[in-house]
C-alpha positions in Angstrom: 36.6 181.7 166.2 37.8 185.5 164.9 36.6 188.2 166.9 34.6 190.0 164.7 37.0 193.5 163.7 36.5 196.4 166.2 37.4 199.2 163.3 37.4 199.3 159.7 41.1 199.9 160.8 41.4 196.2 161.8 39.1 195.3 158.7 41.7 196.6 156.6 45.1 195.2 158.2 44.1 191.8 158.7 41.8 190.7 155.8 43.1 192.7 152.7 44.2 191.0 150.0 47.7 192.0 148.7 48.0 192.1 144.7 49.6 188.4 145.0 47.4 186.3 146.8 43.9 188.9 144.5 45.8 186.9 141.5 46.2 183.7 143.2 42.3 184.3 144.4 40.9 185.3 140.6 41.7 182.1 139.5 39.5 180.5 141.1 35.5 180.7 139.8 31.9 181.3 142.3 32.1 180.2 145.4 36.0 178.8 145.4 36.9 182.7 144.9 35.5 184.1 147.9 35.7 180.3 150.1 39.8 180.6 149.3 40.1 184.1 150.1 38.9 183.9 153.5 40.7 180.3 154.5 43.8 182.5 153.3 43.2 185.4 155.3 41.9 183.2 158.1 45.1 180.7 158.2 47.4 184.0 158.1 46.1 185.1 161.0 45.3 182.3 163.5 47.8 179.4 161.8 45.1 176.7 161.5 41.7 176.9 159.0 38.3 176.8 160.1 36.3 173.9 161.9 33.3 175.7 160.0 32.0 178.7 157.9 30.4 179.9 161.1 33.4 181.0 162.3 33.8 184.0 160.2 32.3 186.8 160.9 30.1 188.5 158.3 32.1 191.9 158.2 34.8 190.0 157.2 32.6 188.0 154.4 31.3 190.8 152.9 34.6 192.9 152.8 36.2 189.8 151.1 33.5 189.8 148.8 34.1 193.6 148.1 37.4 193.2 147.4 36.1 190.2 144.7 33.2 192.6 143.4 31.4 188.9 144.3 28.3 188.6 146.0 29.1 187.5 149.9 26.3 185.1 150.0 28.4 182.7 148.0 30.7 182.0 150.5 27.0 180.2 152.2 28.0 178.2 149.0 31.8 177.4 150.0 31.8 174.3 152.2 35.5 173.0 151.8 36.9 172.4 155.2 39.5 170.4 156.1 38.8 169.5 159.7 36.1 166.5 158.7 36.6 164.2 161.9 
């Protein structure tokens, strides 16, 4: 599981999207948007995707969302993971 961000400084540095991967991102439509997003973001930093949407914390969700101008309660929506065994 991500530790939930102890500043808006870590916030910032670990789940913003740089202009490549916002165009990869905006392709997508609803709940793909924000569910891609954060599996990026996620497999950057720990070098596996999530066992569940659980393990991301809601800062993160709704600053991914921000970043969208999406609503974060789509990514309840978003249930694509890839560790089904």
């Amino acid at each position: 599981m991500v530790k939930p961000p102890q500043s808006t400084e870590e916030l910032v540095e670990n789940w913003t999207l740089v202009p490549q991967e916002l165009e990869r991102v905006l392709r997508k439509v609803g709940a793909g948007q924000i569910g891609f997003a954060i599996l990026l973001k996620y497999f950057q930093m720990m070098a596996r995707f999530p066992d569940s949407n659980t393990e991301i914390p809601e800062t993160v969700i709704i600053y991914i969302a921000s970043q969208l101008k999406s609503d974060p309660s789509l990514y309840s929506q978003y249930n694509c993971y890839c560790r089904r065994y």
